[in-house]
N, CA, C and O atoms as a MOPAC input file, in Angstrom:
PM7 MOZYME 1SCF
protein

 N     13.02100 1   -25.56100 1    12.44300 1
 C     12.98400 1   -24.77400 1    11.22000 1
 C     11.58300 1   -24.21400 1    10.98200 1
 O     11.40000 1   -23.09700 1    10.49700 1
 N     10.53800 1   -25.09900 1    11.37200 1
 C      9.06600 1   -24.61600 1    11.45400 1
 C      8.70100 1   -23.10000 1    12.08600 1
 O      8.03100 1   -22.16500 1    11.64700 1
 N      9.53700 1   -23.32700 1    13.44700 1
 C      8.81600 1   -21.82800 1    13.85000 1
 C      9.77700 1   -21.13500 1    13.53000 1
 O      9.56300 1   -19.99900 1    13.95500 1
 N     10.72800 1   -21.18800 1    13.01000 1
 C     11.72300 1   -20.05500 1    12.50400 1
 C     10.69400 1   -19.28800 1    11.43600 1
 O     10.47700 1   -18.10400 1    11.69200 1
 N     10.07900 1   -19.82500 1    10.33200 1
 C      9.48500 1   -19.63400 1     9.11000 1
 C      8.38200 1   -19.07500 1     9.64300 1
 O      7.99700 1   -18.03500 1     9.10800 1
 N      7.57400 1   -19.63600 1    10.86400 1
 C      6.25500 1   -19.35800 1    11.26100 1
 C      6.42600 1   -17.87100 1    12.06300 1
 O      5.47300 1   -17.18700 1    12.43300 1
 N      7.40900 1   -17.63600 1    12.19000 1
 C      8.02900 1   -15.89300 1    12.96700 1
 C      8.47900 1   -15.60200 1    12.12300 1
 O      9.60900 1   -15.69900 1    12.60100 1
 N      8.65100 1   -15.29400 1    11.18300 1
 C      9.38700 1   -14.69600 1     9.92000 1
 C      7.91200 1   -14.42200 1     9.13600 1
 O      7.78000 1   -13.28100 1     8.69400 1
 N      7.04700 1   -15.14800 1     8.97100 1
 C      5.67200 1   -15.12800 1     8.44800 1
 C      5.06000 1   -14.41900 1     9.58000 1
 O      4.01100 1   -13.87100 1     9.24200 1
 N      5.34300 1   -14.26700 1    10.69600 1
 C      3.87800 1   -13.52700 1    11.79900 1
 C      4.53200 1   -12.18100 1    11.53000 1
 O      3.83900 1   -11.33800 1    10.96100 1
 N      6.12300 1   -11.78800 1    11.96100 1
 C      6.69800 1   -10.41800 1    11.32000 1
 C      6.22700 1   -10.02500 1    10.19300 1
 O      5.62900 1    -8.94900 1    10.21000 1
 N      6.31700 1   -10.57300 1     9.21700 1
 C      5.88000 1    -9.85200 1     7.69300 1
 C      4.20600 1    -9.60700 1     8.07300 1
 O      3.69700 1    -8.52200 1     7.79200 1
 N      3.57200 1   -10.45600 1     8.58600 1
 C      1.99100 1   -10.13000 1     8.90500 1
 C      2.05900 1    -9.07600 1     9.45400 1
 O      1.47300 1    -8.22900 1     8.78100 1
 N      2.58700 1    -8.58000 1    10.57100 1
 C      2.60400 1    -7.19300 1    11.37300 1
 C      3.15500 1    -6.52800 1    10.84300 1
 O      2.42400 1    -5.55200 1    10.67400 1
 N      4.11300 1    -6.35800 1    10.38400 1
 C      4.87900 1    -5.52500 1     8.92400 1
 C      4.01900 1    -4.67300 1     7.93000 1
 O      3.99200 1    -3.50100 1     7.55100 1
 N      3.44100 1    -5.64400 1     7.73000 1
 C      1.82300 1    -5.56800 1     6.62800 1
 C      0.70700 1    -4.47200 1     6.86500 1
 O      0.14900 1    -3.64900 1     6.14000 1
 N      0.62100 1    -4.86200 1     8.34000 1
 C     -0.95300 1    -4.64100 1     8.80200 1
 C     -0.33300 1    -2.97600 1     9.33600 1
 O     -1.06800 1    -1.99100 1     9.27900 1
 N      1.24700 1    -2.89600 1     9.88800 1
 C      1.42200 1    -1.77200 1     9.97000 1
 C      1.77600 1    -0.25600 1     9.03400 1
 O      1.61700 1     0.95300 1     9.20200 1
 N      2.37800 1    -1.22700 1     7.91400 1
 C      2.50100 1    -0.10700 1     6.34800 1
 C      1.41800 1     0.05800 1     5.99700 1
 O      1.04000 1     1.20900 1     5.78100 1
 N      0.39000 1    -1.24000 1     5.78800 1
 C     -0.60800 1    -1.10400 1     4.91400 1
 C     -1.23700 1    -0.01100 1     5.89700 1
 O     -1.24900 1     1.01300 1     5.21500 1
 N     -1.93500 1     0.38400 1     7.56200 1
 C     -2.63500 1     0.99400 1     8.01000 1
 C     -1.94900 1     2.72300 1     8.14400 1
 O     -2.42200 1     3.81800 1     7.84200 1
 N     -0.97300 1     2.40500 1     8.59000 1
 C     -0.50600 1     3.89200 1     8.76000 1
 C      0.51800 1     4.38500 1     7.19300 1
 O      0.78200 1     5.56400 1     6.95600 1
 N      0.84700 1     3.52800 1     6.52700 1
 C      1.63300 1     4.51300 1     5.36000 1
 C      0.61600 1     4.32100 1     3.62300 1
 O      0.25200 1     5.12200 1     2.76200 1
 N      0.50800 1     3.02700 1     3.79000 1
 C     -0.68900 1     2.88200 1     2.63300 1
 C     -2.11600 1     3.77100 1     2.74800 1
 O     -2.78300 1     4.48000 1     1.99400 1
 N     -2.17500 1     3.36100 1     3.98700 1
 C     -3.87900 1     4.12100 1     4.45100 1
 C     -3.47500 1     6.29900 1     4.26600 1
 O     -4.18700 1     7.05700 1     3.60700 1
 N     -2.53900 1     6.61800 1     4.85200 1
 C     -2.14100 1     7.95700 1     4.66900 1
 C     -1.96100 1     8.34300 1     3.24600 1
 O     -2.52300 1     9.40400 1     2.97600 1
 N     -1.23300 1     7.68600 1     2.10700 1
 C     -0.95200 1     8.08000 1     0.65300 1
 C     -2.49400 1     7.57400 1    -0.07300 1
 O     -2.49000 1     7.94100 1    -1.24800 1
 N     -3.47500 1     7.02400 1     0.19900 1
 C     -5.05800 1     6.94200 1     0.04900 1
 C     -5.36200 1     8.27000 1     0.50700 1
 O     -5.81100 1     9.12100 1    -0.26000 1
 N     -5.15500 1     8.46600 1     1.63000 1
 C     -6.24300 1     9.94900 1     2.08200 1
 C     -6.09900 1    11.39600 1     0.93200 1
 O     -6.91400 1    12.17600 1     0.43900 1
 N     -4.33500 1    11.19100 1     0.84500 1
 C     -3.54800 1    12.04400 1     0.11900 1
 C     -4.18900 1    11.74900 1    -1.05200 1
 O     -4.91400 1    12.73500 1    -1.18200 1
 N     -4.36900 1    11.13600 1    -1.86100 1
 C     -4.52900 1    10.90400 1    -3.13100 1
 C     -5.68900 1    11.32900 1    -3.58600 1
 O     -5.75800 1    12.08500 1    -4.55500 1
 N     -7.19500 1    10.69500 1    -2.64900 1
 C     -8.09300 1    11.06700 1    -2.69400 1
 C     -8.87400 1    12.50600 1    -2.28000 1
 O    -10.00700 1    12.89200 1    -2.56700 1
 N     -7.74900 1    13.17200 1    -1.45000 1
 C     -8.08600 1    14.38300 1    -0.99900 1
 C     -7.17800 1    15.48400 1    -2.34800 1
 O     -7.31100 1    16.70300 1    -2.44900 1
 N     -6.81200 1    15.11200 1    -2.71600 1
 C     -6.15400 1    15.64700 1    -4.18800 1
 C     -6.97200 1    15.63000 1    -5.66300 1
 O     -6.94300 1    16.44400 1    -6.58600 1
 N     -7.50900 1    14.71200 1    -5.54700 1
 C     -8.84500 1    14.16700 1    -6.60900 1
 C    -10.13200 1    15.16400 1    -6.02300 1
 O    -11.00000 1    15.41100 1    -6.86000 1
 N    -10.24800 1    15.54000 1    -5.14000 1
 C    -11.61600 1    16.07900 1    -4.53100 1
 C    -10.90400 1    17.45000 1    -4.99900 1
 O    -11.57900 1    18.23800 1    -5.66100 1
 N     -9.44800 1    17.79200 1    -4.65100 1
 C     -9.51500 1    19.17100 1    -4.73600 1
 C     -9.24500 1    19.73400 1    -5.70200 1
 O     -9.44200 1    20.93900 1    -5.86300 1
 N     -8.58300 1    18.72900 1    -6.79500 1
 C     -7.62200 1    19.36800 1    -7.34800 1
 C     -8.80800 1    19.04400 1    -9.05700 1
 O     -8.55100 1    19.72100 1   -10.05200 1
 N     -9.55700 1    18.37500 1    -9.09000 1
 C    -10.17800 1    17.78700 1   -10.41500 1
 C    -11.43600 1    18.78800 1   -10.13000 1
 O    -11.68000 1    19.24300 1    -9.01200 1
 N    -12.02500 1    19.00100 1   -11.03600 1
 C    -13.14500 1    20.08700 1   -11.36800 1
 C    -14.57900 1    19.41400 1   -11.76900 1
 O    -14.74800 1    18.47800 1   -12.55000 1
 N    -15.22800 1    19.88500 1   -11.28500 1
 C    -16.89300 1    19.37100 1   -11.50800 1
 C    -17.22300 1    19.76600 1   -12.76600 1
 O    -17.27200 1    20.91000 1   -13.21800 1
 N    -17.48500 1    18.54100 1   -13.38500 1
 C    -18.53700 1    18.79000 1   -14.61600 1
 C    -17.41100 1    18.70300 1   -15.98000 1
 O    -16.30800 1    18.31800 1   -15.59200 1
 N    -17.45200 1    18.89900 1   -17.03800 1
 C    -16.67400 1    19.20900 1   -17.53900 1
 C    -14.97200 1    19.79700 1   -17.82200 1
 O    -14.26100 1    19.46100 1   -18.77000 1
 N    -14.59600 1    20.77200 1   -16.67800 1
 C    -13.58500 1    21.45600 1   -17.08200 1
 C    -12.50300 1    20.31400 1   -17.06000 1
 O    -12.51500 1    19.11700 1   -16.77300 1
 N    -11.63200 1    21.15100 1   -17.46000 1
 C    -10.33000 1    20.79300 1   -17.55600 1
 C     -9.06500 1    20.65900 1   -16.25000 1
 O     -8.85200 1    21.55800 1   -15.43700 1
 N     -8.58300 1    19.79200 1   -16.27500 1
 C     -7.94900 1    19.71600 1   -14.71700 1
 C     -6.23500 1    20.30600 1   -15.39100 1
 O     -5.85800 1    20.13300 1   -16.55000 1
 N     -5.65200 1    20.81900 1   -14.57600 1
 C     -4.11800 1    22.24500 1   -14.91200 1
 C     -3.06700 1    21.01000 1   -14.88800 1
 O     -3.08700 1    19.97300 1   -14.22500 1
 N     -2.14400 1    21.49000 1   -15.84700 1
 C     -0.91200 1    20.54600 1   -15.76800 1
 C     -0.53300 1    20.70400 1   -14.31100 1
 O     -0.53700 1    19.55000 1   -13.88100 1
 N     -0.16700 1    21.62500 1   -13.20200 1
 C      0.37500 1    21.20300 1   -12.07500 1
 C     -0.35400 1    20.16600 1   -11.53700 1
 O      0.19500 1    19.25700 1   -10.91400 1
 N     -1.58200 1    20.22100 1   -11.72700 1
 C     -2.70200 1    19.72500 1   -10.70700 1
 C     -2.76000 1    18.14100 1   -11.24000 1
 O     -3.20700 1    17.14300 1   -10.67400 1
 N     -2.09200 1    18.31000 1   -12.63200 1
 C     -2.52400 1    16.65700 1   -13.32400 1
 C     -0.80300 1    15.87900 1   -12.60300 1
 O     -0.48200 1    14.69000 1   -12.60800 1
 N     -0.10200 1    16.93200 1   -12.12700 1
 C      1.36100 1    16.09700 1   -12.35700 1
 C      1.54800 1    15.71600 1   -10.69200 1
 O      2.19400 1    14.76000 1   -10.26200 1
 N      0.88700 1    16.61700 1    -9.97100 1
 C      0.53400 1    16.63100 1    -8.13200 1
 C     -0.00300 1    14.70900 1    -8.31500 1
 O      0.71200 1    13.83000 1    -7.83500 1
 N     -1.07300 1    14.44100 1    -8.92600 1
 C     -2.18700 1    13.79900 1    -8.98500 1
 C     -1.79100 1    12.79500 1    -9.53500 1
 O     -2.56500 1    11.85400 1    -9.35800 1
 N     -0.56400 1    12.46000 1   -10.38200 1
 C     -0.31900 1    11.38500 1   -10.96300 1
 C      0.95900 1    11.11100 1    -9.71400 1
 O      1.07500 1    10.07000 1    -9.06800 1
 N      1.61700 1    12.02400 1    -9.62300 1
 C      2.48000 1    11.84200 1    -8.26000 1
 C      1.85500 1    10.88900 1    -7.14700 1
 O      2.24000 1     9.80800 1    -6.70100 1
 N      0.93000 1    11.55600 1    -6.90900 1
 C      0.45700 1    10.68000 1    -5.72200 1
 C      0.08200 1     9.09700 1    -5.49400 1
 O      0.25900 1     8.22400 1    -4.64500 1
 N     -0.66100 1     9.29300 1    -7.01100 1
 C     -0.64900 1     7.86400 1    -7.54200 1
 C      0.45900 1     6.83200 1    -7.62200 1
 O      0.26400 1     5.61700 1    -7.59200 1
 N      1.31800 1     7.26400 1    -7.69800 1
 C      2.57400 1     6.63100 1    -7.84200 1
 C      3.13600 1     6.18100 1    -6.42300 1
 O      3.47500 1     5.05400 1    -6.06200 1
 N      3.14000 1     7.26300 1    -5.78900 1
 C      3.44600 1     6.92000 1    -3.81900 1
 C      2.10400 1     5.72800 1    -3.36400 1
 O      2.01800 1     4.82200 1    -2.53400 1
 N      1.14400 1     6.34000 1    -4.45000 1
 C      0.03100 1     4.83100 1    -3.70400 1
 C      0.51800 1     3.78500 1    -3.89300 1
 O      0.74400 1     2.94100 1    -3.02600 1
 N      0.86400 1     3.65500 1    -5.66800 1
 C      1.08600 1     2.12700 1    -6.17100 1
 C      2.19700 1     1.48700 1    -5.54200 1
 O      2.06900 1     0.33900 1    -5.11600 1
 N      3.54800 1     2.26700 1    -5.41200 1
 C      4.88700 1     1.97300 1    -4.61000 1
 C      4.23400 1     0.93500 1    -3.34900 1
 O      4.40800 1    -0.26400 1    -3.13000 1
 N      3.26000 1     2.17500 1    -2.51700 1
 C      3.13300 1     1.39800 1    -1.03300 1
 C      2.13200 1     0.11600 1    -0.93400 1
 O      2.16900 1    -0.78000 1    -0.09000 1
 N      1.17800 1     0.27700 1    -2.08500 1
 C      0.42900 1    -0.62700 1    -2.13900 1
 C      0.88000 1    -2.02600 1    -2.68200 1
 O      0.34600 1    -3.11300 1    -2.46300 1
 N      2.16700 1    -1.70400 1    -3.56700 1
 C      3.12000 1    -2.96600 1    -3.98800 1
 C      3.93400 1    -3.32000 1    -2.58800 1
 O      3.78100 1    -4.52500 1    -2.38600 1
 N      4.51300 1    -2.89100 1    -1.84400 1
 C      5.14300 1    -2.58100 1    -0.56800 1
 C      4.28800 1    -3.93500 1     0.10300 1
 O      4.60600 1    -5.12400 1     0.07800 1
 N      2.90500 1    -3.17500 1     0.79600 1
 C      2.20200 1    -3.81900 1     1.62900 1
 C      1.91100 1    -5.82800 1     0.76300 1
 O      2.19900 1    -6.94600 1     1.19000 1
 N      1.40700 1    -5.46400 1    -0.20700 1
 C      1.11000 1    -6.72600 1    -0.87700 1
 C      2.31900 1    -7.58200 1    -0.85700 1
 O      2.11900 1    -8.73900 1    -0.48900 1
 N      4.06800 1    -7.11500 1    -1.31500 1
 C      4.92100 1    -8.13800 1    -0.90400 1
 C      4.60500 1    -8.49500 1     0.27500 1
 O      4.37800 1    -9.69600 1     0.41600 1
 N      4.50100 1    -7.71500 1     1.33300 1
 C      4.68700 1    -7.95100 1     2.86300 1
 C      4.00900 1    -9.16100 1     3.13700 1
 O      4.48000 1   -10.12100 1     3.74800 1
 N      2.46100 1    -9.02700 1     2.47000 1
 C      1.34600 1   -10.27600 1     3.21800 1
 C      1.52700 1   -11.39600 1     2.51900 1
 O      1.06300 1   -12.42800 1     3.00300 1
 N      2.15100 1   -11.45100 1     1.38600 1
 C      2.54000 1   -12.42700 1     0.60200 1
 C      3.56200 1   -13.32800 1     1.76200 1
 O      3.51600 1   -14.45300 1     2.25900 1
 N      4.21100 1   -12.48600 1     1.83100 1
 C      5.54300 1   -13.33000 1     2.71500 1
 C      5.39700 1   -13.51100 1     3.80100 1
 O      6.32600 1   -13.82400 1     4.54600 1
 N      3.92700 1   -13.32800 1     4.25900 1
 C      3.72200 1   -13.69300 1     5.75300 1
 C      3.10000 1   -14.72700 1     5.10300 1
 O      3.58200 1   -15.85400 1     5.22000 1
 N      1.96200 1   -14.52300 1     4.33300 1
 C      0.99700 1   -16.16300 1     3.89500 1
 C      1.94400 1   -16.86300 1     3.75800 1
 O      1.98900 1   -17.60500 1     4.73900 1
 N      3.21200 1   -17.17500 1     2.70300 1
 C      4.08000 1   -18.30300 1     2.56300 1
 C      4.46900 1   -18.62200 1     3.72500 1
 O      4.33100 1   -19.81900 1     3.97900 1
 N      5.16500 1   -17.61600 1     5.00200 1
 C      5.60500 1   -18.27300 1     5.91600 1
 C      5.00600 1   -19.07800 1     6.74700 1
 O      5.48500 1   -20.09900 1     7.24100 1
 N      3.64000 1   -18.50200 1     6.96400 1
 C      2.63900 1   -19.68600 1     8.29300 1
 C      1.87800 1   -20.18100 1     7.34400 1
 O      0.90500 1   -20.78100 1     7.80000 1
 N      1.97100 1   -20.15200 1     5.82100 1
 C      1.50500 1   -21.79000 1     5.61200 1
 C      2.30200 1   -22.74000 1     5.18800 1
 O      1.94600 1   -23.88700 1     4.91700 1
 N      3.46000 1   -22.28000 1     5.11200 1
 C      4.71000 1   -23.24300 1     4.82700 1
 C      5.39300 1   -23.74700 1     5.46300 1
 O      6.30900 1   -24.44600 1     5.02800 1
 N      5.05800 1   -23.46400 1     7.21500 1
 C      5.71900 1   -23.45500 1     8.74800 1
 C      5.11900 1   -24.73300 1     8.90200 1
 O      5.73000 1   -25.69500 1     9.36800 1
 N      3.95700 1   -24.76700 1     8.52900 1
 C      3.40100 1   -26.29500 1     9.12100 1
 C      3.50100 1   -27.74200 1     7.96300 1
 O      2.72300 1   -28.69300 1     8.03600 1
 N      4.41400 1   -27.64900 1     7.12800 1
 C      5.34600 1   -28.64000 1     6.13300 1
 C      6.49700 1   -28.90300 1     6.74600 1
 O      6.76100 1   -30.07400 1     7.01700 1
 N      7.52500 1   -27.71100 1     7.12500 1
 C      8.51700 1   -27.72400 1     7.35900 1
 C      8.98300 1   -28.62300 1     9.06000 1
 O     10.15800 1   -28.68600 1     9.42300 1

C-alpha cells in the first residue's frame, strides 16, 4: 500500500512541476506582458477593454496557480504518508 501512495505522490509531483512550468509559467508571461502593455505610465487611466483583458488574465493565473498548488499538495501527502503506510 506504501508504494502505491508513494507513485500516486511522485505522479502528482511531475504533474506539478509540469502545469506549474509550462501552463502556470505561460499565463505569468501573459499576464505580465499585458500589465507592461496594456497599463500606462504615470498617472493615466487604464480603458475598460484593457482593465477586463487584465483582470481576465488574472483569473487564468489564479485557476492555474490553484491547479498547480492542489497538485504539490497531493504529491507532499503522498511521499510523506508512503512511509507510515
Amino acid at each position: 500500500m506504501g508504494n502505491a501512495v508513494l507513485g500516486i505522490g511522485a505522479l502528482a509531483g511531475l504533474a506539478a512541476t509540469i502545469h506549474g512550468g509550462a501552463v502556470t509559467g505561460r499565463a505569468t508571461r501573459a499576464f505580465g506582458q499585458k500589465l507592461a502593455t496594456e497599463v500606462p505610465e504615470g498617472e493615466g487611466s487604464i480603458s475598460n477593454g484593457a482593465l477586463t483583458s487584465i483582470r481576465e488574465s488574472a483569473a487564468a493565473l489564479a485557476q492555474h496557480s490553484r491547479i498547480s498548488t492542489f497538485l504539490m499538495i497531493i504529491a507532499l501527502l503522498g511521499m510523506g504518508l508512503a512511509r507510515y503506510l
